[in-house]
C-alpha positions in Angstrom: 15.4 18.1 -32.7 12.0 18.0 -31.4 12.3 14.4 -31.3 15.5 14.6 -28.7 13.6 16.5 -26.2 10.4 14.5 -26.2 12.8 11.6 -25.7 14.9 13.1 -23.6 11.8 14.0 -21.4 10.6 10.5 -21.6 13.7 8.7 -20.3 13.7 11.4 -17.0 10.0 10.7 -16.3 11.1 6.6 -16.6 14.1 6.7 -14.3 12.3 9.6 -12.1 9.3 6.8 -11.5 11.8 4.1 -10.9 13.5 6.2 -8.4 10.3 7.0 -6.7 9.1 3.2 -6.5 12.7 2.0 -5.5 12.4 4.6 -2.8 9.0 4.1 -1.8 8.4 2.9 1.7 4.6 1.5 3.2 3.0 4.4 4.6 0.6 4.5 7.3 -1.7 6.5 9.7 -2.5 5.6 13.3 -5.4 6.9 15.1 -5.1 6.5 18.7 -7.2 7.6 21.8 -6.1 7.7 25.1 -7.5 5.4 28.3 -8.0 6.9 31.7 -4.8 5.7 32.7 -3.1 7.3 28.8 -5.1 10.6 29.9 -3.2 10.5 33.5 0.1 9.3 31.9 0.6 12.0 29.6 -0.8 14.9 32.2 1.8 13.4 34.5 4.6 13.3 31.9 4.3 15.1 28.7 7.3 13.6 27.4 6.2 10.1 27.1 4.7 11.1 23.9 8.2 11.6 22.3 9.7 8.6 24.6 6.7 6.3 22.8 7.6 7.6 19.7 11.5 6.8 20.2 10.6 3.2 21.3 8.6 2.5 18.4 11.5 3.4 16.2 13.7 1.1 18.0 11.1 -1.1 16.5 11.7 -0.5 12.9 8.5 2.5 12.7 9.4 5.8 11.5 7.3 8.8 12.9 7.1 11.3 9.8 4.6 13.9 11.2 2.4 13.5 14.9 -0.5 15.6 15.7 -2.7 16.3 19.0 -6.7 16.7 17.6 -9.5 17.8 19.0 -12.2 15.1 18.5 -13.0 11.0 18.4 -9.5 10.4 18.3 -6.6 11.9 20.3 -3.5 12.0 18.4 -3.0 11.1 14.2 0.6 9.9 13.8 1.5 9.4 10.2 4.3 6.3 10.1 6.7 4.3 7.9 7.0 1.1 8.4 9.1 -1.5 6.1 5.9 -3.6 5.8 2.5 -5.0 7.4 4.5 -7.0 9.8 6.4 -4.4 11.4 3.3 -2.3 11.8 1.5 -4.8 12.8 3.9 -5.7 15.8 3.9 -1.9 16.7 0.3 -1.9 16.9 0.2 -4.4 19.0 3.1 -3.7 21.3 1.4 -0.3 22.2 -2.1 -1.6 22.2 -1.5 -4.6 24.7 0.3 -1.3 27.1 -3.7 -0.5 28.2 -2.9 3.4 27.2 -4.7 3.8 24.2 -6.3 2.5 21.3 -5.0 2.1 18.2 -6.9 2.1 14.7 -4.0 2.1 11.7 -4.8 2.2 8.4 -2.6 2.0 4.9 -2.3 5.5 3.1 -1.6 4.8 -0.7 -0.1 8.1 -2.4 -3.4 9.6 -4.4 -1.0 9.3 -7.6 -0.6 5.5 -7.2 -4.2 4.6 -6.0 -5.2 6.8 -9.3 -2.8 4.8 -11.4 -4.4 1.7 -10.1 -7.5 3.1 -11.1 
């Protein structure tokens, strides 16, 4: 009977990582700090943050979480994107605007870069 459970255990874990992996979608973090003109932009017009943020998901980017830091670096966004391509094009979309710079950089879940390991 103890047999069953480990088993049973066993088979959830399996389908529970397949899930996950089947699910997974390319994670990545963008650092960006604003230009002169970005700085006057977004004094001007708060919103374009979110309006930015809606026309790179027209481009196939999700926004998961955005932050306004204190620091080197203005805002940390934290993205999906289907793959390098698409972020790549988003980078480069916003970077050729003259608002801001953009450093983005793949984030691998700790549990697979550990597996990896």
């Amino acid at each position: 009977m103890l047999l069953v459970g480990v088993a049973s255990v066993r088979v959830h874990s399996a389908r529970t990582e397949f899930e996950r992996k089947e699910r997974y979608v390319p994670t990545y973090v963008m650092l960006s700090t604003l230009t002169p003109e970005g700085v006057q932009t977004v004094k001007s017009n708060p919103q374009r943050i979110r309006e930015v943020n809606k026309e790179i998901e027209q481009l196939g980017v999700t926004v998961k979480a955005q932050w306004a830091v204190l620091g080197r670096y203005d805002f940390v966004n934290v993205v999906e994107a289907p793959d390098e391509k698409t972020i790549a094009r988003v980078s480069l979309e916003l970077g050729s605007r003259g608002t801001a710079h953009y450093e983005t950089l793949s984030a691998i879940p700790a549990d697979d870069f550990i597996a990896a390991l």
